[in-house]
N, C-alpha and C positions, 0 to 999 in steps of 0.2 A: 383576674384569670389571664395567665398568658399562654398564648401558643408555641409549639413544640419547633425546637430550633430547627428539626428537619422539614417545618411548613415554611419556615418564615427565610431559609435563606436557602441559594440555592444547592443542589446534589451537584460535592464536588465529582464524586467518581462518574455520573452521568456526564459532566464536562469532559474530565480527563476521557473518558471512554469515545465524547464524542471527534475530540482531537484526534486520538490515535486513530478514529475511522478516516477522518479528514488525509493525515498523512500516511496513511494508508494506499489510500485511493491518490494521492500524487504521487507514490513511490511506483504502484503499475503505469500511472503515465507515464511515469519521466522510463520507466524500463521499455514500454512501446515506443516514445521518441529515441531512446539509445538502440534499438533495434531494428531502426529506419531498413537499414540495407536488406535483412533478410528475414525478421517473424512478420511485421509491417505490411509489405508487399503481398507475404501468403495470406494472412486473415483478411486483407481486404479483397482477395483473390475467392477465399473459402465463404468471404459473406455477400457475394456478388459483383463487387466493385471492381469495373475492369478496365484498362486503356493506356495506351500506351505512355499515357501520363506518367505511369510507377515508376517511370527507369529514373524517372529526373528526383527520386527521394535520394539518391545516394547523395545527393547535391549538401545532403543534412547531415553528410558522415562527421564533418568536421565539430559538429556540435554531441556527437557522442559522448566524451568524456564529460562534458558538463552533465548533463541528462542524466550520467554514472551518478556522479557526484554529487546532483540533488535525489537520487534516487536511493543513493544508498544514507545519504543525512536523513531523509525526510524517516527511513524504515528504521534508522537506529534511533532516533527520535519517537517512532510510535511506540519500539521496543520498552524503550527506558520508560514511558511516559507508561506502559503495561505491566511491567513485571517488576518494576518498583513496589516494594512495602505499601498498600493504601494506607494515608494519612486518616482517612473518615471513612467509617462505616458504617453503618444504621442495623444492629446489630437485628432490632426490632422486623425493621421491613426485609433487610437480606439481601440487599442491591449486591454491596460483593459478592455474594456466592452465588448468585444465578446469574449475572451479568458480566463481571470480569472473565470468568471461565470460557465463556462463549467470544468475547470478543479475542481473548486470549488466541482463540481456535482457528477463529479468520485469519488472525494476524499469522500465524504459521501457515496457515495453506496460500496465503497471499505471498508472504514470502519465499516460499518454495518455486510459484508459480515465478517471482521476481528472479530467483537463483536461474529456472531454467530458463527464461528469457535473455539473463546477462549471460549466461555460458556459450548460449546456443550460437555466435558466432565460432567459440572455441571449436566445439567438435561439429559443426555443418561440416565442412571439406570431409567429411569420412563419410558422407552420405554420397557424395557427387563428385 
């Protein structure tokens, strides 16, 4: 009697799924570290954190473009690693269709969230 290959080794799309949450979640840090100078300051402002300490973040401007640059690899990495054709499904249990959809979902509202964090240098000056 042998056990069914989806017991015995493990669910690739829960890996792959759990990756693209992984870079995911480094693509918003590295968007808060690229944003030192000016979303930074506010939300640490909006969640209490206050002192005259803030001014000396701009000290971290220079390390912006990297922060870009892991932040926008890290989300076209989660992309690809989402919206790629899945390799294995379990047609049986249904992991793709209840699981990718939803991770799918995150992954666009995180990204939007990552667009208006990278832009938000662009148009600040039109507020002040």
């Amino acid at each position: 009697m042998s056990t069914p290959p989806s017991l015995t080794a493990a669910n690739p799309v829960a890996g792959t799924e759990r990756k693209a949450g992984r870079l995911v979640a480094l693509a918003v840090l590295a968007s808060l570290l690229a944003s030192t100078c000016c979303v930074l300051p506010l939300v640490l402002v909006l969640v209490g954190i206050t002192g005259a300490w803030m001014s000396t973040l701009v000290a971290m401007k220079p390390l912006t473009p990297y922060a870009i640059t892991v932040c926008v690899g890290a989300l076209g990495w989660a992309g690809w690693l989402l919206f790629k054709p899945a390799r294995a499904c379990d047609i049986q249990d249904g992991n793709c269709a209840t699981t990718r959809p939803a991770m799918r979902r995150v992954f666009l509202v995180c990204a939007l969230l990552i667009a208006l964090l990278l832009s938000f240098p662009l148009f600040a000056p039109l507020f002040y």
